[in-house]
Kinemage of the C-alpha trace (Angstrom):
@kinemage 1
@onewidth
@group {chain A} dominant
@subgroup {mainchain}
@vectorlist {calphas} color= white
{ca unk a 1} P 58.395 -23.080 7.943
{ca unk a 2} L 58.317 -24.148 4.623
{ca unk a 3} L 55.551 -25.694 1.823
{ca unk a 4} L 54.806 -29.066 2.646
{ca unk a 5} L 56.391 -31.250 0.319
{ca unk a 6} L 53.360 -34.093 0.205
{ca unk a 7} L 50.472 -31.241 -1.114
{ca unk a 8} L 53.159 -28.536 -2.482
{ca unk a 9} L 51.765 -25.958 0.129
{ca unk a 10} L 47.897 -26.518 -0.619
{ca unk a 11} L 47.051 -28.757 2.338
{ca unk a 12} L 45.103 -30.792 0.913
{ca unk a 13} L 45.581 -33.757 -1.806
{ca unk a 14} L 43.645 -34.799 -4.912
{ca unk a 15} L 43.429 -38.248 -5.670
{ca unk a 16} L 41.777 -39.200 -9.557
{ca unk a 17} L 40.362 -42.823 -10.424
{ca unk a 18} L 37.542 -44.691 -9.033
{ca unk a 19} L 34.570 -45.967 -11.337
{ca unk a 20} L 33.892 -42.280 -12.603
{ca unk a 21} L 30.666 -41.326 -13.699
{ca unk a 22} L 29.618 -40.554 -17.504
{ca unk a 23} L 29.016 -37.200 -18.753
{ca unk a 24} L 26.526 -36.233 -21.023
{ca unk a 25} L 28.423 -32.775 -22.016
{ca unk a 26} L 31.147 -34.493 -22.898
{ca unk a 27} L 29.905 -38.060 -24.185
{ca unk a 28} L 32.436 -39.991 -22.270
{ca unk a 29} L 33.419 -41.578 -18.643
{ca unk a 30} L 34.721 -39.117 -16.552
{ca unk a 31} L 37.477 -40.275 -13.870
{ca unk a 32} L 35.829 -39.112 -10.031
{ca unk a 33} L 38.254 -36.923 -7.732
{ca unk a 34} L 38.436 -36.942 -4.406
{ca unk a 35} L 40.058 -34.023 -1.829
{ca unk a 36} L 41.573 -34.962 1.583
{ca unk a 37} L 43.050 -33.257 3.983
{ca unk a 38} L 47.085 -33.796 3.620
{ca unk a 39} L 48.239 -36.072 6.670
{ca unk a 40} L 51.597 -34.942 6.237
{ca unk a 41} L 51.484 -31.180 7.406
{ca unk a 42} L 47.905 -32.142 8.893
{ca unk a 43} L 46.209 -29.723 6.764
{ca unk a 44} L 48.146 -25.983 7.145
{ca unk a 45} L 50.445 -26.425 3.823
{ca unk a 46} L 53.227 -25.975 6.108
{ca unk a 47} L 55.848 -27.757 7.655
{ca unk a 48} L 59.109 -27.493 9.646
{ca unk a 49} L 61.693 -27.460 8.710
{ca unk a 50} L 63.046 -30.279 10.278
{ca unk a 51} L 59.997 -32.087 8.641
{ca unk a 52} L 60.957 -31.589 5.214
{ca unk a 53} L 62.520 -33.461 2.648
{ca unk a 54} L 65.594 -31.918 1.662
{ca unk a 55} L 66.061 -32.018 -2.249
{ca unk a 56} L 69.155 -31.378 -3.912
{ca unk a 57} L 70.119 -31.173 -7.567
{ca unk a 58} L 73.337 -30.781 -8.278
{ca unk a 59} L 74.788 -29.742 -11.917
{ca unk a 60} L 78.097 -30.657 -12.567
């Protein structure tokens, strides 16, 4: 098993935009967030092995 490569292990993702809403602490538009469960590993932060993307750097 390894971290899913989609939410880095959290199972869940955070997606940032939408209309926002404006904050009177700050004095500005704030973006909204949003948290869903990651499709990828279905939610465990895990994956197999098999599953995973395979990333290689190589330094030459």
């Amino acid at each position: 098993m390894r971290h899913c490569p989609h939410c880095g292990g959290d199972g869940y993702v955070v997606y940032v935009g939408g209309p926002g809403y404006y904050s009177s602490a700050f004095g500005n538009w704030l973006p909204s967030d949003r948290e869903e469960r990651c499709s990828f590993c279905g939610g465990t932060g895990l994956v197999e092995v098999e599953d995973a993307e395979e990333v290689e750097v190589f330094q030459g």
